[in-house]
Rosetta silent file (secondary structure, phi, psi, omega in degrees, C-alpha in Angstrom):
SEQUENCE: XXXXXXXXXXXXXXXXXXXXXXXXXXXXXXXXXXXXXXXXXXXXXXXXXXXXXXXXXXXXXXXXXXXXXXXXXXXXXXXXXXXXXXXXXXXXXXXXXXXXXXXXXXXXXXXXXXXXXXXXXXXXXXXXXXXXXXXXXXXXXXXXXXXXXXXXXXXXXXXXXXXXXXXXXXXXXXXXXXXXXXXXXXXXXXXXXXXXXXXXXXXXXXXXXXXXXXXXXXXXXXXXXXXXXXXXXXXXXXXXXXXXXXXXXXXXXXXXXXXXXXXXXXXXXXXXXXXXXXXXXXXXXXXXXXXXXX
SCORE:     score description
SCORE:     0.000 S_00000001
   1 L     0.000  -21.878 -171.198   10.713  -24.828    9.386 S_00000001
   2 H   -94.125  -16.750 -178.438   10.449  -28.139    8.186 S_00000001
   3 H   -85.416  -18.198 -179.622    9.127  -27.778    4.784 S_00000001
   4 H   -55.766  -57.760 -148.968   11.896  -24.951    4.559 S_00000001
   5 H   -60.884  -37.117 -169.888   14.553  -27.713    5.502 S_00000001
   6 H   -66.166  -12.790 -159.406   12.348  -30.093    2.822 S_00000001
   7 H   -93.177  -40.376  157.525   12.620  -27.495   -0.062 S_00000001
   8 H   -38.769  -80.730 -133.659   16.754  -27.503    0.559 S_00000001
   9 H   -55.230  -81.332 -175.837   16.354  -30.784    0.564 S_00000001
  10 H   -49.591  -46.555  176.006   14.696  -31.094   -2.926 S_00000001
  11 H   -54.721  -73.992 -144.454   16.778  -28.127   -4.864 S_00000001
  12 H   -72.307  -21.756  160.656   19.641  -30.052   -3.784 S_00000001
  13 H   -29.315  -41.480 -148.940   18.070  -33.699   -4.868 S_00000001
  14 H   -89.558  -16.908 -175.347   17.209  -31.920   -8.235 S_00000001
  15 H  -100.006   -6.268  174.851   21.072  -30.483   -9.388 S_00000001
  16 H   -68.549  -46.107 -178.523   22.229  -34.009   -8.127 S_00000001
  17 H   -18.503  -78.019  171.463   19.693  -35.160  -10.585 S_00000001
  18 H   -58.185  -27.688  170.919   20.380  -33.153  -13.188 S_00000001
  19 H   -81.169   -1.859  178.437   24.240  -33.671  -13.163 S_00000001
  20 H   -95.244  -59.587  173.995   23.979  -37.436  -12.985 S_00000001
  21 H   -57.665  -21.338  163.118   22.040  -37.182  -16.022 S_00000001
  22 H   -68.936  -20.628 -151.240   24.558  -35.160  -17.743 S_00000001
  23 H  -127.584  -36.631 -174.000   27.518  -36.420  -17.035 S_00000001
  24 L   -76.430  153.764 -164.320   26.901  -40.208  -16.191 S_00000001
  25 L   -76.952 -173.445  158.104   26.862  -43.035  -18.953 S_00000001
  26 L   -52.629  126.315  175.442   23.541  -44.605  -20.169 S_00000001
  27 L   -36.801  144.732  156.968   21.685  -47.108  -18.054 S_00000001
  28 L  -107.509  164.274 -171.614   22.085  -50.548  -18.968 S_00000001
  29 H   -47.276  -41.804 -118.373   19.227  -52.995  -19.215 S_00000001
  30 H  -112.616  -26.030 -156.700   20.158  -54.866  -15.943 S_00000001
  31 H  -134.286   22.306  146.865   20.117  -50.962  -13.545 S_00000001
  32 L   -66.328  -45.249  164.458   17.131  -49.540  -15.471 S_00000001
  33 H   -25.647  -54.132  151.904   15.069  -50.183  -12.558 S_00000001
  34 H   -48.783  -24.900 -158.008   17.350  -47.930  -10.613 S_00000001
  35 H   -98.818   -7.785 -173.776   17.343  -45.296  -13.077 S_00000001
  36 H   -75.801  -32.599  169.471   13.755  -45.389  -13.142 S_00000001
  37 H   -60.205  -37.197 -153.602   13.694  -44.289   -9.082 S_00000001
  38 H   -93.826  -32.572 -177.743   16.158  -41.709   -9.584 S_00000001
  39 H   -86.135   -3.305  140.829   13.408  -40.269  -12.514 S_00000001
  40 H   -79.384  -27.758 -155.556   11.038  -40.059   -9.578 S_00000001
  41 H   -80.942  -74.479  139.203   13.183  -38.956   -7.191 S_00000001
  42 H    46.312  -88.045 -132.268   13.647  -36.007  -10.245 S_00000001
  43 H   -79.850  -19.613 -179.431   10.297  -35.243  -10.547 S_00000001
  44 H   -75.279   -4.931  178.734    9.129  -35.294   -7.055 S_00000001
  45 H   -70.064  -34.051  159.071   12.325  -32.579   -6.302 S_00000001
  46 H   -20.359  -69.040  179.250   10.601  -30.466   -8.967 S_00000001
  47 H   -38.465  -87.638  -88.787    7.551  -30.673   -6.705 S_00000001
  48 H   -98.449  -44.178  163.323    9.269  -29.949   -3.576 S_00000001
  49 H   -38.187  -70.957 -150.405   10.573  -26.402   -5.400 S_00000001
  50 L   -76.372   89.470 -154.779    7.478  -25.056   -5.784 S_00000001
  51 L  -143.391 -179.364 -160.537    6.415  -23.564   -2.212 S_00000001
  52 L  -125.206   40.960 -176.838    6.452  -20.203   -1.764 S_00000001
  53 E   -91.344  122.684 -178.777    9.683  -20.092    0.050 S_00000001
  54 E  -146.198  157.913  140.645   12.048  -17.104   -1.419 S_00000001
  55 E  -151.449 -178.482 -142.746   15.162  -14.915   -1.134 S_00000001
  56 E  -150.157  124.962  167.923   16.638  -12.157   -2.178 S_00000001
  57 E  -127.525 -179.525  177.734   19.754  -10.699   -1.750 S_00000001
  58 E  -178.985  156.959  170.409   21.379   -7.672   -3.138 S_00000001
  59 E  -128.106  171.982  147.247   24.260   -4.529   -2.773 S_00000001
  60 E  -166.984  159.224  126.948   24.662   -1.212   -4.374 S_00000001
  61 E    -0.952  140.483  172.594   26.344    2.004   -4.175 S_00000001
  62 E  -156.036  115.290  158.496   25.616    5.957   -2.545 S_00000001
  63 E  -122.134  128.874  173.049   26.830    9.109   -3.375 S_00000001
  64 E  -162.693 -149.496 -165.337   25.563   12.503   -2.404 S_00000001
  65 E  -114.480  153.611 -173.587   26.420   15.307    0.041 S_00000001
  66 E   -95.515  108.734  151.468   27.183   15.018    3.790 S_00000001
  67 E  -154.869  166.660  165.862   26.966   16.841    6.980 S_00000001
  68 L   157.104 -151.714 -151.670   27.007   16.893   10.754 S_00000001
  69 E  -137.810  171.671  178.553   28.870   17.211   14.078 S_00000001
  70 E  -155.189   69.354  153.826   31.351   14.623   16.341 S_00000001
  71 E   -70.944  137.371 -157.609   30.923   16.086   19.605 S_00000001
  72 L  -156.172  118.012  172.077   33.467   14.193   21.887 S_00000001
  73 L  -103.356 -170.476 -178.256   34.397   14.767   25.323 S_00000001
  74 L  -125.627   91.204 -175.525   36.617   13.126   27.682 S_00000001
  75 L    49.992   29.730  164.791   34.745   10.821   30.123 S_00000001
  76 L    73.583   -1.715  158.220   31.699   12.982   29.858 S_00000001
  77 L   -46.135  153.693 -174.611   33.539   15.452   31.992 S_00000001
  78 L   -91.664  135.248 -159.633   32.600   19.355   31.074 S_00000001
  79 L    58.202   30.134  141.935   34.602   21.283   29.080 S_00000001
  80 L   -61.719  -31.619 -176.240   36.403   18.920   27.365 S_00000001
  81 L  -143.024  168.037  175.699   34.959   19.726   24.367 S_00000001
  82 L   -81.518 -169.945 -161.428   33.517   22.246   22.441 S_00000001
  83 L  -111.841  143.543  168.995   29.835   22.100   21.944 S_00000001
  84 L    46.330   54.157  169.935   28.528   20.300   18.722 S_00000001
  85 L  -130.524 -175.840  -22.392   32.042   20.566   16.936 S_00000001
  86 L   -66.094  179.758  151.011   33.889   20.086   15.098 S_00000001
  87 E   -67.351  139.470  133.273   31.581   19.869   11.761 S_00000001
  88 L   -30.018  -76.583 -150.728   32.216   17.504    8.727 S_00000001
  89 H   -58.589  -49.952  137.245   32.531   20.794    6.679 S_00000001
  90 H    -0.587  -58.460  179.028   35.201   22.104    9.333 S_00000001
  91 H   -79.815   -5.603 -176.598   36.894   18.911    8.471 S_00000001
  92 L    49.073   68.514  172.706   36.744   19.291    4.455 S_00000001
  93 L  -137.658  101.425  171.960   34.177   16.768    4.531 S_00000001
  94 L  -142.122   25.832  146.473   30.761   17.350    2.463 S_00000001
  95 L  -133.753  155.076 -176.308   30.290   14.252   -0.204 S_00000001
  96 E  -131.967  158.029  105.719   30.552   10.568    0.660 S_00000001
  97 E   -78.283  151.724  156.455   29.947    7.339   -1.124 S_00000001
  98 E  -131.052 -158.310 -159.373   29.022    4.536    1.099 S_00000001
  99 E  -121.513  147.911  148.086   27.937    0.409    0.180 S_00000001
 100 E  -120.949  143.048 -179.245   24.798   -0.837    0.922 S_00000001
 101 E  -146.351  144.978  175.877   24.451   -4.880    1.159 S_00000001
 102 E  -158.370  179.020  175.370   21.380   -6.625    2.373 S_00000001
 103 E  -156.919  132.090 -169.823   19.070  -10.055    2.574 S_00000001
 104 E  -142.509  158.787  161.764   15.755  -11.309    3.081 S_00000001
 105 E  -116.817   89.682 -122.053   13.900  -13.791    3.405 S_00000001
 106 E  -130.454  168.245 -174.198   10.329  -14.881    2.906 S_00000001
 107 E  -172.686   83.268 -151.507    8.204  -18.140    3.532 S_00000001
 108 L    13.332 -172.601  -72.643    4.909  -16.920    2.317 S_00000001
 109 L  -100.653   -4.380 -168.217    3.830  -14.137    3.867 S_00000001
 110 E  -135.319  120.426  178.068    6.535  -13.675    7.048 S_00000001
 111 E  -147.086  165.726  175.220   10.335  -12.765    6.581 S_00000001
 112 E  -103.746  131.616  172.486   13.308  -11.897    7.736 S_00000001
 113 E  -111.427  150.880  158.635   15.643   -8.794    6.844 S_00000001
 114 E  -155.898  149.081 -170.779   19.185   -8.138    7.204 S_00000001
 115 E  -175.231 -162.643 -156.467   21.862   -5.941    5.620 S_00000001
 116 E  -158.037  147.229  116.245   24.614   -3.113    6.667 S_00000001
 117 E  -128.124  147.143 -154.341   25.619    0.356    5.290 S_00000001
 118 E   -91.150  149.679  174.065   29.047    0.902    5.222 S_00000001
 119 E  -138.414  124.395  169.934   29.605    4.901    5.680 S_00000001
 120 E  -144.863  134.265  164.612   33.212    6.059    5.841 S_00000001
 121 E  -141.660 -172.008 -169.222   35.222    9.314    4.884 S_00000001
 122 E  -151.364  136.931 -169.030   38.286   11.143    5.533 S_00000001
 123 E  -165.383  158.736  153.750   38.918   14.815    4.990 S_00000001
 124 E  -133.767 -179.452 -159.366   41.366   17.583    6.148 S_00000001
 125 E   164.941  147.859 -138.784   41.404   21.114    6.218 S_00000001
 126 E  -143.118  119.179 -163.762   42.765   24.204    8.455 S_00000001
 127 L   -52.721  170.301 -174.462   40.862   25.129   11.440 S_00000001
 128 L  -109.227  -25.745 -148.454   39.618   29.035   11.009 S_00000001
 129 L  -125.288  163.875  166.246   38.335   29.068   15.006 S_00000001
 130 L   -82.915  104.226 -126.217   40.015   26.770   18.036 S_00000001
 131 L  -107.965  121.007 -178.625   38.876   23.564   18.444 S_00000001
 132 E  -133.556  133.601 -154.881   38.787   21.656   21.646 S_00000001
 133 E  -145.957  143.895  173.065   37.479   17.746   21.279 S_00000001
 134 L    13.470   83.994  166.614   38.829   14.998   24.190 S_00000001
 135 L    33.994   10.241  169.932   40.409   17.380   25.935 S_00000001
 136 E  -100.704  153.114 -170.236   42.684   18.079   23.197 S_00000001
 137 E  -121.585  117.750  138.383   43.329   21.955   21.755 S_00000001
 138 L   -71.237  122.277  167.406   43.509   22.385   18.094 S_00000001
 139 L   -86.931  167.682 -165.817   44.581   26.085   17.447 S_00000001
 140 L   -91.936  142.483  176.545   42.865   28.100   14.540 S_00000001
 141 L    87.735   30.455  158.975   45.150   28.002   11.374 S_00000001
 142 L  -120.342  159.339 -138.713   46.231   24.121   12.061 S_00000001
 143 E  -111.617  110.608  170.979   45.876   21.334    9.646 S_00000001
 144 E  -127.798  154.958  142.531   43.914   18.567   11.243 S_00000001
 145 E  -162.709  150.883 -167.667   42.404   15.611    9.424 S_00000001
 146 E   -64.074  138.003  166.023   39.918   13.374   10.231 S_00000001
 147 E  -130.712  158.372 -179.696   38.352    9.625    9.374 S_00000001
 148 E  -173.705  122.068  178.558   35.228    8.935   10.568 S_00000001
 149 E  -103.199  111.625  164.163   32.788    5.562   10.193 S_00000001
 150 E  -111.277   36.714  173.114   28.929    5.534   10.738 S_00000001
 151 E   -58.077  148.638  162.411   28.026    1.818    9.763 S_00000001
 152 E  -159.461  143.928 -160.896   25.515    0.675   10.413 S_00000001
 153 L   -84.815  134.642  169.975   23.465   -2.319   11.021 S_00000001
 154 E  -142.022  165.768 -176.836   19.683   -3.724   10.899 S_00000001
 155 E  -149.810  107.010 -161.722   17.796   -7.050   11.774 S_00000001
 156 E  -166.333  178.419  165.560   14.607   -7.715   11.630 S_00000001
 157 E  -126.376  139.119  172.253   10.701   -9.028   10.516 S_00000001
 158 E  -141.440  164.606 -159.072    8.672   -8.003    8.489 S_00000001
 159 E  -122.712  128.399  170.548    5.215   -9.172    6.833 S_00000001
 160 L  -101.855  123.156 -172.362    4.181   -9.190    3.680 S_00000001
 161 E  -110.685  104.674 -177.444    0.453   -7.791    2.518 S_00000001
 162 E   -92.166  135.485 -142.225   -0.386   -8.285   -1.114 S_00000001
 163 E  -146.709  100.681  146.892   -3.235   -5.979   -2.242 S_00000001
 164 E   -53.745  124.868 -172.162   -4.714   -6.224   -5.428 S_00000001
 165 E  -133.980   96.106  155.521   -5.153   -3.106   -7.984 S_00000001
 166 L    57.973   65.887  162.064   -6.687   -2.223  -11.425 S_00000001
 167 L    64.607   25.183  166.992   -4.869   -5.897  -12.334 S_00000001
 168 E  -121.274  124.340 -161.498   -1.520   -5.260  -10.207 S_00000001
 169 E   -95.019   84.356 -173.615   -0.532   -7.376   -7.309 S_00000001
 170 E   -84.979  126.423 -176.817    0.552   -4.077   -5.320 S_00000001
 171 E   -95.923  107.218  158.278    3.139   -5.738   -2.126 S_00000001
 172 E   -83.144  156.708 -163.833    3.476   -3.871    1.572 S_00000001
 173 L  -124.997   31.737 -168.384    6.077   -4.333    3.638 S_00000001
 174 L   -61.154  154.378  175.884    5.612   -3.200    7.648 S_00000001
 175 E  -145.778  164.923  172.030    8.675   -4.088    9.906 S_00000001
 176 E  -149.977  147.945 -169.538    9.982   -3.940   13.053 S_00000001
 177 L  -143.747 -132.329 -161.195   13.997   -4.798   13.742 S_00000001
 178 L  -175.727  124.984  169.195   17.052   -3.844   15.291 S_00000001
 179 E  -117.495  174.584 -155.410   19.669   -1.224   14.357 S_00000001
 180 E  -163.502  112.256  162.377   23.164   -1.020   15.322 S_00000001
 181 E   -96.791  126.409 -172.071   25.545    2.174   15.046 S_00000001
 182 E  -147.814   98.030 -143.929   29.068    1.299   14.893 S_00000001
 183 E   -99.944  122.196  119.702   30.771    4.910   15.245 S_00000001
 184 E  -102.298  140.608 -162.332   34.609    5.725   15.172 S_00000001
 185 E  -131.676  126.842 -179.812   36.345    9.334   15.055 S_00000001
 186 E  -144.209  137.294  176.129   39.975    9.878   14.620 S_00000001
 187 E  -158.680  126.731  178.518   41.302   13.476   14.411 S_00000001
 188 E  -147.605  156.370  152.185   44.694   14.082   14.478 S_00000001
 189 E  -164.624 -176.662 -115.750   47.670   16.881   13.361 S_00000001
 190 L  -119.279  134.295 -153.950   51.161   17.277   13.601 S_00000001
 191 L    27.794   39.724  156.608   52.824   17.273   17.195 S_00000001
 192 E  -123.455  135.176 -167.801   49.709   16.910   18.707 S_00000001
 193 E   -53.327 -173.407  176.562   48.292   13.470   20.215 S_00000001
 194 E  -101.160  151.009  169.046   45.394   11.958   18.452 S_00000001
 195 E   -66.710  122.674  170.361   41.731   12.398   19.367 S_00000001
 196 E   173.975  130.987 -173.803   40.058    8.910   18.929 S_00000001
 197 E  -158.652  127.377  169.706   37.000    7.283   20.297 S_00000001
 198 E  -113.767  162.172 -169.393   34.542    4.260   19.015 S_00000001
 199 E  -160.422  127.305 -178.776   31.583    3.536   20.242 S_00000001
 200 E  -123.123  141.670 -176.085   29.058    0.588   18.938 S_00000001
 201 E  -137.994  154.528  173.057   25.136    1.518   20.193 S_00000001
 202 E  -122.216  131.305  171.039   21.476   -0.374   19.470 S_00000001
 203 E  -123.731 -164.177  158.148   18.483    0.662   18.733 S_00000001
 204 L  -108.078  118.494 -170.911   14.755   -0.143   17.509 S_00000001
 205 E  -109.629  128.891  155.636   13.550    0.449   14.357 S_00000001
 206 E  -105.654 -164.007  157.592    9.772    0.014   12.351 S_00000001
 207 E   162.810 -163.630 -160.676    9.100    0.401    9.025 S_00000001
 208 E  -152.655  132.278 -177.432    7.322    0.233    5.803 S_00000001
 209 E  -126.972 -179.801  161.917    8.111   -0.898    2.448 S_00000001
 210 E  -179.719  130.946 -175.802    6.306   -1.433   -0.543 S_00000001
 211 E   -95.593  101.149 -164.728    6.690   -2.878   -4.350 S_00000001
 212 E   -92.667  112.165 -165.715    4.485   -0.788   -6.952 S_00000001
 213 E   -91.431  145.417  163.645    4.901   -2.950  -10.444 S_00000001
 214 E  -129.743   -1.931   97.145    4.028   -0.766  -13.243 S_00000001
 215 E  -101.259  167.999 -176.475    4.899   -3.506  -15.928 S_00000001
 216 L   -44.763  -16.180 -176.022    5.683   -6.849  -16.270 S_00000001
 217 L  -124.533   -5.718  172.211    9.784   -5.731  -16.206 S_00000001
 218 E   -93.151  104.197 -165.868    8.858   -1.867  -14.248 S_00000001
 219 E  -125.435  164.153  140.845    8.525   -1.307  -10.871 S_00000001
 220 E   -80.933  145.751  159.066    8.605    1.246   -8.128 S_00000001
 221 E  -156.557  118.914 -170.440    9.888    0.461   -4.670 S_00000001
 222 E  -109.011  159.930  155.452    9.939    2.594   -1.805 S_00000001
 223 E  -150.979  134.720  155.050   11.353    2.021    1.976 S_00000001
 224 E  -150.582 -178.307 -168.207   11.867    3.755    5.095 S_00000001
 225 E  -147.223  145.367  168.295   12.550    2.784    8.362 S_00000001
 226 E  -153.512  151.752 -172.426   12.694    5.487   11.542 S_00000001
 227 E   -62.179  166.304  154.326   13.493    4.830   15.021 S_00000001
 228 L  -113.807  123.297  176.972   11.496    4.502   18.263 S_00000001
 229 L   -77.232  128.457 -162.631   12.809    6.753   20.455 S_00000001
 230 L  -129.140  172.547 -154.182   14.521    5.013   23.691 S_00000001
 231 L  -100.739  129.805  170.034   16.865    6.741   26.180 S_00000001
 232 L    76.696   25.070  170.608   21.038    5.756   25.429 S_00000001
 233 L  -136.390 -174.068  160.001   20.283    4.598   21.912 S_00000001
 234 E  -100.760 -178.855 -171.862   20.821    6.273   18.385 S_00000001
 235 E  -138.170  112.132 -179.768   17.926    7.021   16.224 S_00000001
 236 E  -103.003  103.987 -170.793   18.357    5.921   12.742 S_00000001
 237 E  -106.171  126.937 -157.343   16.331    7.282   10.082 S_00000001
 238 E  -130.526  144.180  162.813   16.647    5.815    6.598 S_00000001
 239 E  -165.207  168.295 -173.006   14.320    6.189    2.957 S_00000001
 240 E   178.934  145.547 -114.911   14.748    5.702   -0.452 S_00000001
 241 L  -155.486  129.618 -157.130   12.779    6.053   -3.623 S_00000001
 242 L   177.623  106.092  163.751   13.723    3.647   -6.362 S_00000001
 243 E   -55.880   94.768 -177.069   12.926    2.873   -9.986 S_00000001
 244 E   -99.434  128.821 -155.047   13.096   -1.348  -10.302 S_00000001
 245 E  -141.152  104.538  164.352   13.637   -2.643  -13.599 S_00000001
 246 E   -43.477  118.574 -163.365   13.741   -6.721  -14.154 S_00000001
 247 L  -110.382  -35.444  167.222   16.840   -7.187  -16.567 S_00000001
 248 L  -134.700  173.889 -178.949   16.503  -11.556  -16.361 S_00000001
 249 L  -157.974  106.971 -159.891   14.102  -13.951  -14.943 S_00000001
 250 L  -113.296 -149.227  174.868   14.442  -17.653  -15.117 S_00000001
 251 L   -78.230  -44.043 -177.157   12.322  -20.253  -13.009 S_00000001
 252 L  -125.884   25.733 -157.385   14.128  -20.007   -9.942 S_00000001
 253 L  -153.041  122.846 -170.464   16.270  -17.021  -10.519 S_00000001
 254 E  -155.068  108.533  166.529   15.425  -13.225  -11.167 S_00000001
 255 E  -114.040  141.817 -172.946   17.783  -10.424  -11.441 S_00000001
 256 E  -134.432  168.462  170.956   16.825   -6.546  -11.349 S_00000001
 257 E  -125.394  153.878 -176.040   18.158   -3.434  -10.919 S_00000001
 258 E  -123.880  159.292  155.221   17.058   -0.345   -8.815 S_00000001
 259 E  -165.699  109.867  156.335   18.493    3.240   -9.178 S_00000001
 260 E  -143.977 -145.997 -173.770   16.795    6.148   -7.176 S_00000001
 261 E   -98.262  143.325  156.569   17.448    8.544   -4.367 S_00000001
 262 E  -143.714 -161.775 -177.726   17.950    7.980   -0.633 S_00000001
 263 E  -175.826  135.534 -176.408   18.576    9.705    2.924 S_00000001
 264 E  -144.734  126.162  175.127   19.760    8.388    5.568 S_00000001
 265 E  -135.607  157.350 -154.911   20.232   10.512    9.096 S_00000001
 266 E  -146.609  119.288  170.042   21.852    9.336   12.130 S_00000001
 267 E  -139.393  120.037  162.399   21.774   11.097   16.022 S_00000001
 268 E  -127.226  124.860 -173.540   22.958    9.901   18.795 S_00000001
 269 E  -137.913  143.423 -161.627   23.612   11.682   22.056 S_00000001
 270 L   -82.138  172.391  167.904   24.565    9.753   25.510 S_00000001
 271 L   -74.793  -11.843 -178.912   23.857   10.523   29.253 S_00000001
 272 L   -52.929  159.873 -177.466   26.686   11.657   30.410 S_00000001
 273 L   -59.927  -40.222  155.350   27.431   15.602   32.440 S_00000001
 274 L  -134.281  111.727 -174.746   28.635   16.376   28.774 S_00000001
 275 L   -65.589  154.578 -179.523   27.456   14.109   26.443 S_00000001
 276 L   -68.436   95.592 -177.284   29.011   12.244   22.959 S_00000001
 277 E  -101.945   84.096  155.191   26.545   14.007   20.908 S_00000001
 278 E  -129.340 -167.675 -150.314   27.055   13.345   17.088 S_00000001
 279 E  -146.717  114.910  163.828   24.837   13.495   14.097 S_00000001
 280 E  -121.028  153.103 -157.603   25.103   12.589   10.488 S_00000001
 281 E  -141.463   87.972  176.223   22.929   13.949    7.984 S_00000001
 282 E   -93.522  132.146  170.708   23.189   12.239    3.995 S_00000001
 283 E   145.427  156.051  -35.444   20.940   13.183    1.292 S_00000001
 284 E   -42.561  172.843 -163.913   19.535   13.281   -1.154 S_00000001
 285 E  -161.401  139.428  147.380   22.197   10.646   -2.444 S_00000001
 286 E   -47.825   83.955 -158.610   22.327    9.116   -5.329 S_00000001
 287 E  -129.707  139.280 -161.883   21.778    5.412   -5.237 S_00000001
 288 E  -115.604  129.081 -170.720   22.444    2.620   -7.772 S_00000001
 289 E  -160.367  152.169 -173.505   21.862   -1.421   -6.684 S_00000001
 290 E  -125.705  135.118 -173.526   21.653   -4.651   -8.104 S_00000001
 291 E  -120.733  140.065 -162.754   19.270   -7.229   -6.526 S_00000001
 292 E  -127.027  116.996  176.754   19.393  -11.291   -7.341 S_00000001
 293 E  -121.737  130.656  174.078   15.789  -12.974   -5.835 S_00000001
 294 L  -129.687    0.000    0.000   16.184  -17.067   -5.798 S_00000001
């Protein structure tokens, strides 16, 4: 922690540095002495950089096709709702985009991750069959429509194992974190009340990542993460498949781009006499991201 706090320390020593020299006049004879201190203090901030302290943030984009269920009862009482309705497609909902944003951190070989995807859609559509959800009755041939959010969150560590190959520095990733489902359902249609229930639930996640270079500017990078299953939590299973391509690289700055495939599926179902049961199911999806490592 402390050489972490020293290598802050030093970055920011080194842009006062450099902006004093840019901006400030020429020494004079009498305050060379000083300026001579300040071209140590320079070079030892240099030093101070070079640790193996790094991080990396990044966002991107998902689009592909959609499905699953929002079973929803009314205070887990029975026959409130129907069972494992309605459906997304029911709901004229079967492509999303979501956002993915994330961050890590590493200080040689042990880091920290964190990041979010946002998942949201909205759809309508005219029941065929009768729909009964929190005690409320949609009849078949009414117009309901729907929003519905499945962000969700992780936090976590993970270790890095660097494994040399036929002259490629191949990187693993194992992890183990904390997920977070943070669920709302709204269903409503005309002169009937609205349906609507949120719910935020946590769970435990491992997982495994790993950075395949296949030139100096080509990479591979896979991830996936799956749940451990615990009683009362959701179980979030995420992967993704990803083409990395360096586009710059300075000294303390490297930006790349990824674009592959992912999948991400999400079930959660509660304890209750009739349980909240719902389930999202994305994939393959399209996915496009830009990553900045400093």
């Amino acid at each position: 922690m402390m050489r972490n706090v020293h290598t802050v320390t030093c970055r920011l020593c080194l842009i006062c540095m450099i902006v004093a020299d840019l901006f400030l006049p020429p020494a004079k004879a009498e305050t060379q002495d000083s300026f001579d201190i300040a071209g140590l203090l320079l070079l030892a901030a240099k030093a101070g950089t070079q640790d193996s302290f790094d991080m990396t943030a990044g966002g991107g984009v998902l689009y592909g096709p959609v499905d699953g269920v929002l079973q929803t009862p009314n205070g887990g009482r029975e026959t409130t709702t129907s069972h494992r309705r309605p459906t997304l497609d029911e709901l004229g909902i079967d492509q999303t985009s979501s956002v993915d944003f994330w961050m890590d951190a590493h200080w040689r070989r042990h880091g920290l991750y964190g990041g979010g995807r946002l998942i949201r859609f909205s759809g309508e559509d005219t029941l065929e069959v009768p729909l009964l959800s929190q005690s409320k009755t949609f009849a078949a041939g009414a117009l309901v429509e729907a929003d519905v959010k499945f962000d969700w969150y992780r936090l976590g560590y993970r270790y890095r194992i660097p494994c040399e190959w036929d002259d490629r520095t191949v990187e693993f990733y194992p992890s183990v974190g904390f997920a977070i489902m943070d669920f709302h359902y709204q269903l409503s249609s005309s002169g009937l009340d609205d349906v609507d229930r949120s719910y935020s639930k946590g769970g435990v996640q491992v997982g495994l990542g790993v950075d395949f270079p296949v030139t100096n500017k080509l990479g591979l990078s896979a991830r996936v993460l799956w749940p451990v299953a615990l009683s009362n939590c959701p179980e979030i299973y995420s992967a993704q498949l990803a083409v990395k391509y360096l586009f710059l690289e300075r000294k303390d700055l490297a930006v790349s781009g990824l674009l592959g495939i992912a999948y991400d599926e999400i079930c959660y179902e509660d304890n209750q006499d009739e349980p909240n049961h719902v389930e999202l199911e994305m994939g393959p999806m399209l996915l496009a991201s830009v990553l900045v490592n400093f």
